[in-house]
N, C-alpha and C positions, 0 to 999 in steps of 0.2 A: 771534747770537740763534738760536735753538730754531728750526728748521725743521720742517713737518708734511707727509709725504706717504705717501698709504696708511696711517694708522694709526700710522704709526711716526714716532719724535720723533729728531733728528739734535742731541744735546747737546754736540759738540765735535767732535775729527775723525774723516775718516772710517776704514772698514777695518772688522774685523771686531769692534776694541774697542768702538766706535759703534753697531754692529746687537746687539753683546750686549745694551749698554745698552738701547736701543730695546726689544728685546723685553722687558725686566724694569722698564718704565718704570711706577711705583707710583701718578704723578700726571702726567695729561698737560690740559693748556690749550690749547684752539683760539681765536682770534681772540673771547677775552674782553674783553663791553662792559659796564659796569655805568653809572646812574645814580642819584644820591641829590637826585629832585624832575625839575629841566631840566638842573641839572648831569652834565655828560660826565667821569665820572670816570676809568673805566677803558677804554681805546681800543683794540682790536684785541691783547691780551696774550697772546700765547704762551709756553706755559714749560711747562718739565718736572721733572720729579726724578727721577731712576735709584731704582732698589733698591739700597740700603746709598750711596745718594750726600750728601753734605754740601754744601749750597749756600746761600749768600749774599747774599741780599736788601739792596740799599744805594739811597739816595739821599735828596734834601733833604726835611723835611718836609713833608707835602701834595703830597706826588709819588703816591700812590696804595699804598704797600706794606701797611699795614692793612687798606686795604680790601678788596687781590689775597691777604690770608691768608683773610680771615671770608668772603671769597666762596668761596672753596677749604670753608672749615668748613661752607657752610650757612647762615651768618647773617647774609647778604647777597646783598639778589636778583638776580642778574646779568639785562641787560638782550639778550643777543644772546652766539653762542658756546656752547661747550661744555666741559665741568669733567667729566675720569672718574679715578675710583680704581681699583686694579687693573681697568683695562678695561669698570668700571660706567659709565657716565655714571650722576650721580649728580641731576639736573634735578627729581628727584619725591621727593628723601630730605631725610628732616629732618635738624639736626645734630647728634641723636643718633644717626640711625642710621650717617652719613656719620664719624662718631666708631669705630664698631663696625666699621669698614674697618680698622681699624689706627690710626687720625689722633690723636694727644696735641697738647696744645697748650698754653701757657705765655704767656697774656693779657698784654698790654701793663699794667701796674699791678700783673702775680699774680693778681688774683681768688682769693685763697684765702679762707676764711671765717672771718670776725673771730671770732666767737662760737664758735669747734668748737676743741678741742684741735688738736694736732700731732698724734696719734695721729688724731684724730677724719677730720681732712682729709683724712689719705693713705687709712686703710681704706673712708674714703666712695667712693673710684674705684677701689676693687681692682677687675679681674675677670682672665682671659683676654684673651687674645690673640686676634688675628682666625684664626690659626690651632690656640688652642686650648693654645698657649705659655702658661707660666707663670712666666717667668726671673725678672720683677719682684716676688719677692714685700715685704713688708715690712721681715722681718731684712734684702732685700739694699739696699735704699732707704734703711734707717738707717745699711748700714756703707758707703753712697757719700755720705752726710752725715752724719758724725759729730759734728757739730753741734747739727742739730736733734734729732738722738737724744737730745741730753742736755735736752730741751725738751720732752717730749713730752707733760709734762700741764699745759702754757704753752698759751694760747690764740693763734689766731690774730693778734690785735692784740695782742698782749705780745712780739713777735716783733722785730727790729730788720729794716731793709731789705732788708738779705744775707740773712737768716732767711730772713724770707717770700719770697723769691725760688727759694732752695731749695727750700724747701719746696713752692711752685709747681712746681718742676723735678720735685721726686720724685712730687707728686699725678699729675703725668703721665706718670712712668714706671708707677706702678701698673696702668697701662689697658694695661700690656703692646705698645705702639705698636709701628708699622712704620716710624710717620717719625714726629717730633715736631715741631712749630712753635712756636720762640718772637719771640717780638715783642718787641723792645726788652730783649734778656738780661743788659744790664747798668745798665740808664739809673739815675740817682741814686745807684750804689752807691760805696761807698770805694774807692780803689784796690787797699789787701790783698782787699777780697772778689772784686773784678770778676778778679783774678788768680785765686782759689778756683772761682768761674764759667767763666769759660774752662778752667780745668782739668776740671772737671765734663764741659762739652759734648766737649773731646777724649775724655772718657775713654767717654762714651756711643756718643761718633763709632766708637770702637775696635770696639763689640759688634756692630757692623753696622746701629745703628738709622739710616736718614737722618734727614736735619735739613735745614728754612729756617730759615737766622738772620736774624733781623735788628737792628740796632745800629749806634751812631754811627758807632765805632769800627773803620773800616774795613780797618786794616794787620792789626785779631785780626782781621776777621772772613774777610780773605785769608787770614789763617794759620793757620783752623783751619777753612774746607772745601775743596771740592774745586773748585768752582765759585760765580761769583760774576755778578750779574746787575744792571745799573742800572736803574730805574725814574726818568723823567723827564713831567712834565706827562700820567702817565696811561700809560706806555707801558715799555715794555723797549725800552732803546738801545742798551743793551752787553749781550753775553753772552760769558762766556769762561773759561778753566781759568783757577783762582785761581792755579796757577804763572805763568800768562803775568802773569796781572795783577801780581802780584808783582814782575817785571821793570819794569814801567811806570807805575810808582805816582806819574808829575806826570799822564800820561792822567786815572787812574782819581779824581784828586784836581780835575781841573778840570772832570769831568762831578760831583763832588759840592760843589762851592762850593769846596773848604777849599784 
């Protein structure tokens, strides 16, 4: 698990690959507590994300990882703890502006808009990047989904499942991110797309954006980041190089039920 001292977050081992980390770390979490009412949701969470790092959000449902993403967004009021983006604390930002960090994001369901074209959806999020990047434009969002390029005056709800999913993916590469969050990146889809999906996230993984995945599927979601992290009744119990985990895969399988 993510260790915090002085400022700097300790995501695997130590030596000088560790303190690069540390110093390029994009999102750092101190001893986050959230409540929704008397319920203790979120207990003591620390967690981090490198710059350009891929990491892996896992465990059973109602373990807390939706809630540890929308509280990271802004759209969930933490109760105790600390939540910073590039070195902000972010405690007074709405999740717009918390958005304008870099932060894309890929809702559990998609959230894309029923009523708006495919064309309509992506250019509603175009802008910049937090630094002013502009790599994401539209041409390049249509030829990493060539797909829904051929859909683009289809409306959101004319869409099939894999559709709107991508298309969620690319609404959020538009905003030009520095890390992307998706929640649940393959849930209900077919098997040829959920292989189209994970090729996707590799191939975004490639450009240096980070990523938290999260997804049932935990053998892709070892094999397509870098690190991988359990959530249990509210908390992180494992943290560790998705290599390692990959060796250990009755471990990582009887901290998730399966």
């Amino acid at each position: 698990m993510p260790t915090f001292d002085d400022g700097a977050i300790d995501i695997g081992a130590g030596g000088p690959a560790a303190s690069s980390r540390a110093r390029d770390m994009l999102v750092a979490i101190r001893a986050l507590d959230v409540h929704y009412g008397t319920s203790h949701v979120l207990r003591g969470v620390s967690f981090g994300v490198a710059a350009g790092e891929a990491v892996g959000l896992l465990g059973r449902n109602g373990m807390g990882k939706t809630t540890l993403l929308r509280t990271i967004l802004g759209l969930v009021r933490k109760s105790a703890g600390t939540i910073a983006i590039r070195g902000r604390d972010t405690a007074t930002l709405s999740p717009h502006a918390i958005a304008r960090l870099g932060v894309g994001y890929v809702p559990e369901g998609r959230g894309i808009f029923p009523d708006l074209t495919v064309r309509e959806n992506l250019v509603v999020a175009a802008r910049r990047g937090f630094d002013g990047r502009d790599d994401w434009t539209l041409a390049r969002v249509l030829a990493t989904f060539p797909r829904i390029a051929q859909r683009l005056r289809h409306r959101g709800d004319q869409l099939s499942g894999g559709e709107q999913q991508m298309l969620a993916i690319g609404r959020a590469l538009m905003t030009n991110p520095d890390i992307l969050i998706l929640d649940e990146a393959t849930e209900g889809l077919a098997p040829r797309v959920v292989r189209e999906i994970w090729a996707i996230v590799s191939a975004i993984r490639a450009t240096g954006i980070a990523s938290v995945v999260v997804d049932r599927d935990y053998r892709s979601v070892v094999a397509h980041t870098d690190r991988v992290a359990v959530m249990e009744k509210g908390q992180i119990v494992l943290d560790r190089a998705s290599r390692e985990a990959a060796h250990e895969p009755q471990a990582l399988a009887s901290r998730l039920g399966v």
